[in-house]
C-alpha positions in Angstrom: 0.0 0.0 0.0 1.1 3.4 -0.8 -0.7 6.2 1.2 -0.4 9.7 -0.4 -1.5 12.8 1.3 -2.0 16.2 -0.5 -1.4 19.6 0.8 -0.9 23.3 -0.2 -4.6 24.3 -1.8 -6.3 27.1 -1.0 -7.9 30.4 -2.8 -5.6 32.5 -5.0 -6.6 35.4 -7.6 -5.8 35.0 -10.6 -2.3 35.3 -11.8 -1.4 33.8 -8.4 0.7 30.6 -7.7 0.2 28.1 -5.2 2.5 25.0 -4.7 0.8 21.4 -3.7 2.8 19.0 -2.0 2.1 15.0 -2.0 3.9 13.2 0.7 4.2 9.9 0.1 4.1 6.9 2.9 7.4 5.4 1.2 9.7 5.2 -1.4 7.5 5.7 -4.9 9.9 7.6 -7.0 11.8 4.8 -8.4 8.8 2.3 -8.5 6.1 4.4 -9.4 5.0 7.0 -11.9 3.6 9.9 -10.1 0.5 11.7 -11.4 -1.4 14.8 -10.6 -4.9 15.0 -11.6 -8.1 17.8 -11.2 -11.6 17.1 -10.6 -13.9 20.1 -10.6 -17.9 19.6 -9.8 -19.7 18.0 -11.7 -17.1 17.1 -13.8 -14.7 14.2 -14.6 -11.2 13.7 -13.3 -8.9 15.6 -15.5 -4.8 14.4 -15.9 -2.7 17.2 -15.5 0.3 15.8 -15.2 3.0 12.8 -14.6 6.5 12.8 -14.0 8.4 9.2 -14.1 11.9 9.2 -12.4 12.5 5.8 -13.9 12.2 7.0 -17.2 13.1 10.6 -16.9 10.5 12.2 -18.4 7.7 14.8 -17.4 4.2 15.0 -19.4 2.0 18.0 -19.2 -1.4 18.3 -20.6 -1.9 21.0 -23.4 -3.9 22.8 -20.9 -0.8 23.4 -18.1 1.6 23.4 -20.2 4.1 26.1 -19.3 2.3 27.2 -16.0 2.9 23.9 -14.2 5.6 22.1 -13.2 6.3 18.9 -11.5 9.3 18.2 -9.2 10.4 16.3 -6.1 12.3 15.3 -2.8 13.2 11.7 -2.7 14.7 12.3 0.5 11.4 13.5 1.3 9.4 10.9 -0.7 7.4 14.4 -1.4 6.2 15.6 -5.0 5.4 19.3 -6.1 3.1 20.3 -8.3 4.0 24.0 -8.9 1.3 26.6 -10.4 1.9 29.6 -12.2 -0.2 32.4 -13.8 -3.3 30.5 -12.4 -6.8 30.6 -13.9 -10.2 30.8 -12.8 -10.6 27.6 -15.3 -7.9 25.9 -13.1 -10.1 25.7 -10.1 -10.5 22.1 -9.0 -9.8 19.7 -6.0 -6.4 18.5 -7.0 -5.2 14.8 -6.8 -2.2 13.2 -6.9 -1.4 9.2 -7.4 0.7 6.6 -8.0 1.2 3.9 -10.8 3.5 1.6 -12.0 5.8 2.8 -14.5 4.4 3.6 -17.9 3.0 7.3 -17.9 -0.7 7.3 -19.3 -3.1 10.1 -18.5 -6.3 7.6 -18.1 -7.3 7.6 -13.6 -8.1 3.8 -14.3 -4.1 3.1 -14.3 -3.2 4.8 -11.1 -3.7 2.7 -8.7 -3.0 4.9 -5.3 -4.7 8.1 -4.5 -4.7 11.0 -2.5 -7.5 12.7 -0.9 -7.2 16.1 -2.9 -6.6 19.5 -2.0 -9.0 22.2 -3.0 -7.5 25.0 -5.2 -10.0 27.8 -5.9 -8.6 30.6 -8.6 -11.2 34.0 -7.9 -11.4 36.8 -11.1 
């Protein structure tokens, strides 16, 4: 089992940046591809992004690309999920989770998930 816990949401203007954190209960980087995903209401869970260490290589989709970045702490067993020039579009409860290696941007394949962070982006 691999317990993840999100942090760092909250309400920003637009413009803003917030930084999300996902601590990890152990060791993922080198066994897992780690994803960040988006859910806003009433709508369905959206990939925003995966980063596999194994493989060292980072996808974005089209819709982040250039405001968010994805990094980490292995000796923190922590992931980032950085946010630039936020937009009211953006806002969404934010998840992060784990898969075996093989980045894909479908929820089905990650297997572990956090319990999302709530990022709110006013006008």
């Amino acid at each position: 089992q691999v317990q993840l816990v999100e942090s760092g949401g909250g309400l920003v203007q637009a413009g803003g940046s917030l930084r999300l954190s996902c601590a990890a209960s152990r060791r993922t980087f080198s066994s897992y591809v780690m994803g960040w995903f988006r859910q806003a209401p009433g709508k369905e869970r959206e990939f925003v992004g995966a980063r596999s260490w194994s493989a060292g290589v980072t996808y974005y989709a089209d819709s982040v690309k250039g405001r968010f970045t994805i990094s980490g702490d292995n000796a923190k067993n922590t992931v980032y999920l950085q946010m630039n020039s936020l937009k009211p579009e953006d806002t969404a409860v934010y998840y992060c989770a784990a898969k075996r290696p093989g980045i894909t941007p479908q929820p089905r394949e990650y297997e572990y998930w956090g319990q999302g962070t709530q990022v709110t982006v006013s006008s």
